[in-house]
KEDRENTOR-852542 format. One record per residue: residue in three letters; residue number from 1; x, y, z of N, C-alpha, C, O in turn. Coordinates in nm, 3 decimals. Layout:
% residues N
ATOM residuo num    n.px    n.py    n.pz   ca.px   ca.py   ca.pz    c.px    c.py    c.pz    o.px    o.py    o.pz
ATOM     ALA NUM       X       Y       Z       X       Y       Z       X       Y       Z       X       Y       Z
...
***
This chain:
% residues 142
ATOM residuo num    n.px    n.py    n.pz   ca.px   ca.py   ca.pz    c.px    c.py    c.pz    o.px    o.py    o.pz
ATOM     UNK   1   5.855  12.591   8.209   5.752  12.680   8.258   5.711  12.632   8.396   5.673  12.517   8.415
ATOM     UNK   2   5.718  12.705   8.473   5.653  12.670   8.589   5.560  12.678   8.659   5.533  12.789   8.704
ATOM     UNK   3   5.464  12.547   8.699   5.331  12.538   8.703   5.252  12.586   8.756   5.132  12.563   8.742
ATOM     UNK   4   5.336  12.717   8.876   5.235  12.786   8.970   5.207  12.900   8.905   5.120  12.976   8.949
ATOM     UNK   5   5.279  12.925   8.789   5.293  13.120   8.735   5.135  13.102   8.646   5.069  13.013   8.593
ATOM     UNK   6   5.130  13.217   8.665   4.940  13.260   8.615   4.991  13.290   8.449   5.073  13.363   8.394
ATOM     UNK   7   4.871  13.166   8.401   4.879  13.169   8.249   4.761  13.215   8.156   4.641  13.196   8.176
ATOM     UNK   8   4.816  13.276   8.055   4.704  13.330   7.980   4.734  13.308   7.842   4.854  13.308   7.814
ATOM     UNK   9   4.636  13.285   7.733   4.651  13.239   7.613   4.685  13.303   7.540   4.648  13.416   7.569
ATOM     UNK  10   4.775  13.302   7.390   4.808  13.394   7.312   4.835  13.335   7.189   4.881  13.222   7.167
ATOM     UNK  11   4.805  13.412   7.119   4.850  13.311   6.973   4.963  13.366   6.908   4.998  13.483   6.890
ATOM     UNK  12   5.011  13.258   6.876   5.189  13.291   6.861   5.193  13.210   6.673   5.136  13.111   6.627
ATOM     UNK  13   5.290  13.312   6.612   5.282  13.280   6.455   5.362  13.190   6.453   5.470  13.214   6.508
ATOM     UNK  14   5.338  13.034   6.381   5.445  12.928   6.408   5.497  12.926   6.291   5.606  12.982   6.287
ATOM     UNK  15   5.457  12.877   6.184   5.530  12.859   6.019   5.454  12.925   5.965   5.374  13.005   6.012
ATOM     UNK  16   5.487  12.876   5.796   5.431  12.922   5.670   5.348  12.765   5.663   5.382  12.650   5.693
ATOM     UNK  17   5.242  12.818   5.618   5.163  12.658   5.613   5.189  12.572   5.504   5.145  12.458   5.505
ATOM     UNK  18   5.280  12.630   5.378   5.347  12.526   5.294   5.417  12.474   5.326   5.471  12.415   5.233
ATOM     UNK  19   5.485  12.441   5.474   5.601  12.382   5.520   5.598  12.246   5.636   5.674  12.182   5.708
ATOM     UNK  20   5.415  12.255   5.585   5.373  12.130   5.632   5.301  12.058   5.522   5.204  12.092   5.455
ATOM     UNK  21   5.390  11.931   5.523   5.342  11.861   5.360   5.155  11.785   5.422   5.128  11.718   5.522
ATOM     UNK  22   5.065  11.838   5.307   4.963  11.778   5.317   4.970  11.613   5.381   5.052  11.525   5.356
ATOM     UNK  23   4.835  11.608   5.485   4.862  11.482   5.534   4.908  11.443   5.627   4.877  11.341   5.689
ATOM     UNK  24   5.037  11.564   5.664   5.163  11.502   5.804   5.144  11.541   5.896   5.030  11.559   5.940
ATOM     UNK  25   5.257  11.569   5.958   5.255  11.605   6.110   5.368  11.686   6.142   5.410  11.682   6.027
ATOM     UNK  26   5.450  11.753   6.199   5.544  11.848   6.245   5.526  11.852   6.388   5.416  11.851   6.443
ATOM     UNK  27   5.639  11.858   6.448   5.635  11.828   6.603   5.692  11.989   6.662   5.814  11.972   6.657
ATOM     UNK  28   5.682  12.066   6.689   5.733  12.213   6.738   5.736  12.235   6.920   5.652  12.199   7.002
ATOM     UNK  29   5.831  12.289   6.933   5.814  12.331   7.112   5.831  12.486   7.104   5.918  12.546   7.041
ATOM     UNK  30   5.730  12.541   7.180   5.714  12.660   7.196   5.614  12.696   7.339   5.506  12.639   7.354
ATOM     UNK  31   5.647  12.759   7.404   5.648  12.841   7.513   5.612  12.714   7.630   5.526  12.716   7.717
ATOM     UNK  32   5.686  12.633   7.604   5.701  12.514   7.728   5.600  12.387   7.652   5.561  12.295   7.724
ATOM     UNK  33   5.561  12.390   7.507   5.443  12.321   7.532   5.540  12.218   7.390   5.624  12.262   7.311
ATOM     UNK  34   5.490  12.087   7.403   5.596  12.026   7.279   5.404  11.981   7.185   5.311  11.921   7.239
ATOM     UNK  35   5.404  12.014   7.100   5.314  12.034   7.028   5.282  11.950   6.845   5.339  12.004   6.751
ATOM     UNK  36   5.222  11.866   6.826   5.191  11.834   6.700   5.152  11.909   6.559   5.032  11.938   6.566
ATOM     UNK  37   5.195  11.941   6.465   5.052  12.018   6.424   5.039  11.932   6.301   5.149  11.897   6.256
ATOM     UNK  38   4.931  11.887   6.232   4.871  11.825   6.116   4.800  11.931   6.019   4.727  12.023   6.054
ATOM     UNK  39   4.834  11.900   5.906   4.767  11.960   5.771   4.680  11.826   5.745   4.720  11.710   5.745
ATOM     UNK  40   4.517  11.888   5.717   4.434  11.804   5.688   4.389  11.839   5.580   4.271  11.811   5.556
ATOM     UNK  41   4.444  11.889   5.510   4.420  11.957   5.317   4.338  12.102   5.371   4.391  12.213   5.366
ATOM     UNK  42   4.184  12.073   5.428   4.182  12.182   5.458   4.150  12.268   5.581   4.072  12.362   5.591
ATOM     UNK  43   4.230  12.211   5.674   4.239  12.270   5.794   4.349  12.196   5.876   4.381  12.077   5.877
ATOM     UNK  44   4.406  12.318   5.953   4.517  12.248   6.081   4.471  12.206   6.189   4.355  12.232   6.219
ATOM     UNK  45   4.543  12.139   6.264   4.490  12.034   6.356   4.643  12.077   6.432   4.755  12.074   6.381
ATOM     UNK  46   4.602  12.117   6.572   4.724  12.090   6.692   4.649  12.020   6.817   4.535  12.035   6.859
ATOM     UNK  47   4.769  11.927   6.865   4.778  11.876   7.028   4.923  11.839   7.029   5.018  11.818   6.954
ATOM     UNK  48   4.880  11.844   7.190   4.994  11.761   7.223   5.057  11.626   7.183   5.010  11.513   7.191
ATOM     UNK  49   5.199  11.678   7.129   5.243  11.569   7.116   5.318  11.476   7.227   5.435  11.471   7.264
ATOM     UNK  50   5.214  11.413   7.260   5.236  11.280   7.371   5.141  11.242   7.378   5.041  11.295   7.428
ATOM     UNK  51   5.156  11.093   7.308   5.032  10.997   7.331   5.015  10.966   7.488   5.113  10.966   7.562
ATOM     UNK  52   4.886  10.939   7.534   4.855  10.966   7.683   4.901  10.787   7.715   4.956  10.774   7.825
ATOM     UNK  53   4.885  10.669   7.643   4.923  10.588   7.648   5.088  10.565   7.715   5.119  10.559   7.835
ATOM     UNK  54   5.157  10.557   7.625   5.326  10.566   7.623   5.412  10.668   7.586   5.533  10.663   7.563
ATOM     UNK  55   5.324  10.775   7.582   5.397  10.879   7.569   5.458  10.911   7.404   5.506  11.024   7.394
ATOM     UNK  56   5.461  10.836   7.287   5.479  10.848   7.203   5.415  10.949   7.097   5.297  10.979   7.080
ATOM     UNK  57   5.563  11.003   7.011   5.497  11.116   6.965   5.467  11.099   6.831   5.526  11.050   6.736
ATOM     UNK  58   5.299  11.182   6.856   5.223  11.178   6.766   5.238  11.230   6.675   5.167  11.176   6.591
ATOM     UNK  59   5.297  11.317   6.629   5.355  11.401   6.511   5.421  11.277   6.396   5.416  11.312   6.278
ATOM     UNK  60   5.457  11.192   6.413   5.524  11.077   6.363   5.448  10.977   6.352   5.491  10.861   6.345
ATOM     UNK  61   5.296  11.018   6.349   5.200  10.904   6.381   5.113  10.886   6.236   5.083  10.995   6.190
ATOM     UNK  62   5.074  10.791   6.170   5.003  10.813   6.085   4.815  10.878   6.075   4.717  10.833   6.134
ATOM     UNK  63   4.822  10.964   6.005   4.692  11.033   5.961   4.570  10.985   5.914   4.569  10.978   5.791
ATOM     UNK  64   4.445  10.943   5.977   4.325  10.872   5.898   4.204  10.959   5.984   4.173  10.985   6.100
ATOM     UNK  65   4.150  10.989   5.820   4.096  11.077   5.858   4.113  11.206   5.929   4.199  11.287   5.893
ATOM     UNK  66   4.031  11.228   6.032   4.062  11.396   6.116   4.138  11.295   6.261   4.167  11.342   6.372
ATOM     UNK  67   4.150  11.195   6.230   4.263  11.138   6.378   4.391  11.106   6.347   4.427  11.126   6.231
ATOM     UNK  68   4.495  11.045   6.453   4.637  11.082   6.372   4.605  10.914   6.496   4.519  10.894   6.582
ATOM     UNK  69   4.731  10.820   6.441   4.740  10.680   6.502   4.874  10.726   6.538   4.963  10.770   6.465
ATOM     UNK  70   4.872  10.707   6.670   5.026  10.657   6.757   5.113  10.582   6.630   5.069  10.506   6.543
ATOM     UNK  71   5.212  10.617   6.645   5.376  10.517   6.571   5.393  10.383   6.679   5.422  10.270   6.638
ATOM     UNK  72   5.374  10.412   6.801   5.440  10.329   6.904   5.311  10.193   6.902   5.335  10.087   6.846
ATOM     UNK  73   5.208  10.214   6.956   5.089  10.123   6.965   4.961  10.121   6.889   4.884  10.026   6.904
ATOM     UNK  74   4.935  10.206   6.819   4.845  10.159   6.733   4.733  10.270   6.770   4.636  10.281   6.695
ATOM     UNK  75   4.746  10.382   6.929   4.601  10.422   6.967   4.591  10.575   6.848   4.665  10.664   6.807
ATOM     UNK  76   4.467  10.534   6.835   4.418  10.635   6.763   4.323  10.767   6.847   4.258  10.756   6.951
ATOM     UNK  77   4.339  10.868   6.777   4.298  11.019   6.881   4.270  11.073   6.768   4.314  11.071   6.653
ATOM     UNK  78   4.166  11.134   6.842   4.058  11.257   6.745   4.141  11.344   6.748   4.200  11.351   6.856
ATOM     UNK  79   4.189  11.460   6.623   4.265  11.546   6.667   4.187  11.660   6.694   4.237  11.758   6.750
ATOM     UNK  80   4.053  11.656   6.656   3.973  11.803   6.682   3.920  11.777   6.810   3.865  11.878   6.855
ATOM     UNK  81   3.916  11.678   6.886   3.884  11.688   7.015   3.962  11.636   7.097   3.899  11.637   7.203
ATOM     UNK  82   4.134  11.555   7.126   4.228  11.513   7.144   4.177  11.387   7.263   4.216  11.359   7.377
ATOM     UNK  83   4.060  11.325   7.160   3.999  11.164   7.283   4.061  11.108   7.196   4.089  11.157   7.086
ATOM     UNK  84   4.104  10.945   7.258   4.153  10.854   7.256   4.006  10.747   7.190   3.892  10.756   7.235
ATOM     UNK  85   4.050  10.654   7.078   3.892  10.644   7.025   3.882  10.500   6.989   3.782  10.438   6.953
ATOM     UNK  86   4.020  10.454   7.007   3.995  10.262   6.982   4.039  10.225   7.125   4.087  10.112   7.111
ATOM     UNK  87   4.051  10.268   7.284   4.081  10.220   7.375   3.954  10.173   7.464   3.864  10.256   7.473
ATOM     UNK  88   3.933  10.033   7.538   3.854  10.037   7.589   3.842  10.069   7.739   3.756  10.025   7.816
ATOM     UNK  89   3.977  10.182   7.777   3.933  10.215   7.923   3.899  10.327   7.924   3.865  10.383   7.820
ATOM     UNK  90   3.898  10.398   8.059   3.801  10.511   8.109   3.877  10.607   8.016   3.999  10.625   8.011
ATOM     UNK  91   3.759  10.678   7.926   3.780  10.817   7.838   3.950  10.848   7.904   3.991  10.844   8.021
ATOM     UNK  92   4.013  10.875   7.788   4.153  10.975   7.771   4.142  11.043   7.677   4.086  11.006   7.574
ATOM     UNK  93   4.214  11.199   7.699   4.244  11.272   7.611   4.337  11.338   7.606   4.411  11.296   7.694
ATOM     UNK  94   4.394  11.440   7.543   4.541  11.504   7.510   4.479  11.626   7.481   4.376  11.633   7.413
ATOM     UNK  95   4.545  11.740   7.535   4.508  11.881   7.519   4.534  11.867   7.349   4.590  11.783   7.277
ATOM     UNK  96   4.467  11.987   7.328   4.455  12.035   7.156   4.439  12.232   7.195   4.390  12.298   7.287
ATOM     UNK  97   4.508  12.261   7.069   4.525  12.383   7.073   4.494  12.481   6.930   4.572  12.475   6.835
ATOM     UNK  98   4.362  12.578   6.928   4.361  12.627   6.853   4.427  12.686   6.782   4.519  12.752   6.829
ATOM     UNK  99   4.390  12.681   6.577   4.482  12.731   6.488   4.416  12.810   6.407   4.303  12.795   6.360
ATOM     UNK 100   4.500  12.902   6.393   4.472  12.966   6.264   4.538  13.022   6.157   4.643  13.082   6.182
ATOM     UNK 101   4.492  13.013   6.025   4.579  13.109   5.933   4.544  13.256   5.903   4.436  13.310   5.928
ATOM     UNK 102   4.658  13.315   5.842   4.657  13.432   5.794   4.794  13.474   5.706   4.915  13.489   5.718
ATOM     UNK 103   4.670  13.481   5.595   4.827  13.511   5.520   4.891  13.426   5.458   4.973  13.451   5.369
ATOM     UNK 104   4.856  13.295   5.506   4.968  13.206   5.395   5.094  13.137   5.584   5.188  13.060   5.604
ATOM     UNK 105   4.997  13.239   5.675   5.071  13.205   5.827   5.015  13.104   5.911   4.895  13.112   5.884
ATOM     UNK 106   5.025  13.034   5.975   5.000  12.939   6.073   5.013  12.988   6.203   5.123  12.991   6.259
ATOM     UNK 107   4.892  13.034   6.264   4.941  13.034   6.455   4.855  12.982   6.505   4.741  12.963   6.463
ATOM     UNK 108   4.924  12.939   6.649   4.813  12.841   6.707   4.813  12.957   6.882   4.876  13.051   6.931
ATOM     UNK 109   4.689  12.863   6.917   4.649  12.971   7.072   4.721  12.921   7.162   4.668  12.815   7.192
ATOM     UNK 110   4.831  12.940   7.235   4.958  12.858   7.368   4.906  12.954   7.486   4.904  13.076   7.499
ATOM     UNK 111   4.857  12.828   7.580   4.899  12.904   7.709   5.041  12.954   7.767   5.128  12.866   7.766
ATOM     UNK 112   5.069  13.046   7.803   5.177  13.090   7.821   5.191  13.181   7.945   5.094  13.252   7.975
ATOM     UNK 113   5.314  13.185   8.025   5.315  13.200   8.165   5.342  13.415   8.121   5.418  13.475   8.046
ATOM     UNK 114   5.241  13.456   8.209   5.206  13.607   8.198   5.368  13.656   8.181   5.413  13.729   8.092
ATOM     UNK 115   5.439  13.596   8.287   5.578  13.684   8.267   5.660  13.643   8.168   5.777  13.674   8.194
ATOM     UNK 116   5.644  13.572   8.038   5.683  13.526   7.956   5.729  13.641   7.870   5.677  13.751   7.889
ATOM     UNK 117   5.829  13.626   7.771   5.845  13.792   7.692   5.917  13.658   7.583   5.999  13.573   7.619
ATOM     UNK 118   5.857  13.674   7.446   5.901  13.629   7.347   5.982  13.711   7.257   5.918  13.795   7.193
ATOM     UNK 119   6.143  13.706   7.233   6.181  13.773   7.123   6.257  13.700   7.056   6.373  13.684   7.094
ATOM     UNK 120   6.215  13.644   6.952   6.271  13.607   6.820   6.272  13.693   6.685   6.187  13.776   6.654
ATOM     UNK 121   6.355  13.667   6.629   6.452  13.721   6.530   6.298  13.725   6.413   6.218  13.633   6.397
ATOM     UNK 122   6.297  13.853   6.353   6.199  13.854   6.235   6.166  13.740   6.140   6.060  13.685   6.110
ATOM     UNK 123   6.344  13.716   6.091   6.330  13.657   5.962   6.361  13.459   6.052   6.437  13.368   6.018
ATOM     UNK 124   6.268  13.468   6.157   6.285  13.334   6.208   6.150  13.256   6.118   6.170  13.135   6.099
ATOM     UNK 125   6.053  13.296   6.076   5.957  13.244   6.025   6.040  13.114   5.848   6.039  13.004   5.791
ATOM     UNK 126   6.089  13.247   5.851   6.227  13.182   5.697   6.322  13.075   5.720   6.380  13.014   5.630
ATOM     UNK 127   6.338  13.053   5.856   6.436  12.984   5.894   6.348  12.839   5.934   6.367  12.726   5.888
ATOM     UNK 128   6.260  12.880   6.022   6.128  12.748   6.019   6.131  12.670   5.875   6.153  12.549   5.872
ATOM     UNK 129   6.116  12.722   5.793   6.087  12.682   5.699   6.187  12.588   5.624   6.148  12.484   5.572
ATOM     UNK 130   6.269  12.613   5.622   6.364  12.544   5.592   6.415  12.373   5.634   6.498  12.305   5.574
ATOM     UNK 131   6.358  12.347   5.721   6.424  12.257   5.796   6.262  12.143   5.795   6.172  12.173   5.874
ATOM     UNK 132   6.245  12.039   5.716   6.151  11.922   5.740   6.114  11.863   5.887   6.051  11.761   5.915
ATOM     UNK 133   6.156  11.929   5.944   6.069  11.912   6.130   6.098  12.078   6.145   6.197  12.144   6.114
ATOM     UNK 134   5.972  12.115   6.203   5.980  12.251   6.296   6.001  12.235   6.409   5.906  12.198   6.477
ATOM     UNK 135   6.136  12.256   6.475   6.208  12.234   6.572   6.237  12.321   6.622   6.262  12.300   6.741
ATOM     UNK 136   6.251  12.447   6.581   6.256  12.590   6.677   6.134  12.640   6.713   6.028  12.611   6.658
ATOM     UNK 137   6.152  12.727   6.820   6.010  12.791   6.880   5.957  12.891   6.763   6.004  12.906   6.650
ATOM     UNK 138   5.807  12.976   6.843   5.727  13.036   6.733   5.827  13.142   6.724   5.922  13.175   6.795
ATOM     UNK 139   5.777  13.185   6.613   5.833  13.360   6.581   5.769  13.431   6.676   5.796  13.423   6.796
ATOM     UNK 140   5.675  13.511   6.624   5.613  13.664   6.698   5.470  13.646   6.717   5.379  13.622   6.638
ATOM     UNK 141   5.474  13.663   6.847   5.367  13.719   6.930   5.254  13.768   6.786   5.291  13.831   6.687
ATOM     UNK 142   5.146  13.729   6.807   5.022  13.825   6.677   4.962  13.868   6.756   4.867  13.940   6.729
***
């Protein structure tokens, strides 16, 4: 995506929310953005996946509480507000991106570049599913 094109938000349908095991994390790239998302029993949780530290991804990070701990170093991040919360230098944080369900559906809000045109295949939501990392982009535009 390129950083000068005028962006506007949209929420894009990513999985079926049974296809994130309570607790974890799923790492997804969709419309330029490489993205975490966490099941917290009862609510989803997205940011970016890249710890602001080393870059390590958080999707692979363990879960305590509503924060998810880096795999690589140990830093822990709020995921409902994407701060950095056992470091003692100047405040860091990691974008976070609203979610919602419907349906038994998962979408989250992506900035996305205006001239963007998403077309994926209907039965791509079925195909997400299948696979223990969500590694393909979203399905359809909501």
């Amino acid at each position: 995506m390129n950083q000068s094109e005028p962006l506007t938000n949209r929420w894009l349908r990513i999985t079926a929310t049974d296809t994130i095991p309570l607790r974890e994390g799923r790492a997804i790239h969709v419309a330029g953005h490489d993205i975490a998302i966490f099941n917290l029993g009862n609510r989803f949780l997205a940011v970016e996946n890249r710890c602001p530290h080393r870059g390590g991804p958080l999707a692979d990070g363990i879960i305590s509480g509503g924060n998810v701990v880096c795999p690589l170093h140990a830093w822990k991040i709020d995921l409902a507000s994407g701060e950095v919360l056992n470091q003692a230098v100047a405040p860091q944080c990691i974008k976070t991106f609203a979610t919602r369900v419907e349906d038994g559906v998962l979408s989250l809000e992506v900035p996305v570049a205006t001239t963007l045109t998403i077309h994926l295949s209907p039965d791509c939501l079925a195909s997400i599913s299948q696979s223990p990392y969500l590694t393909r982009t979203a399905s359809d535009e909501v």
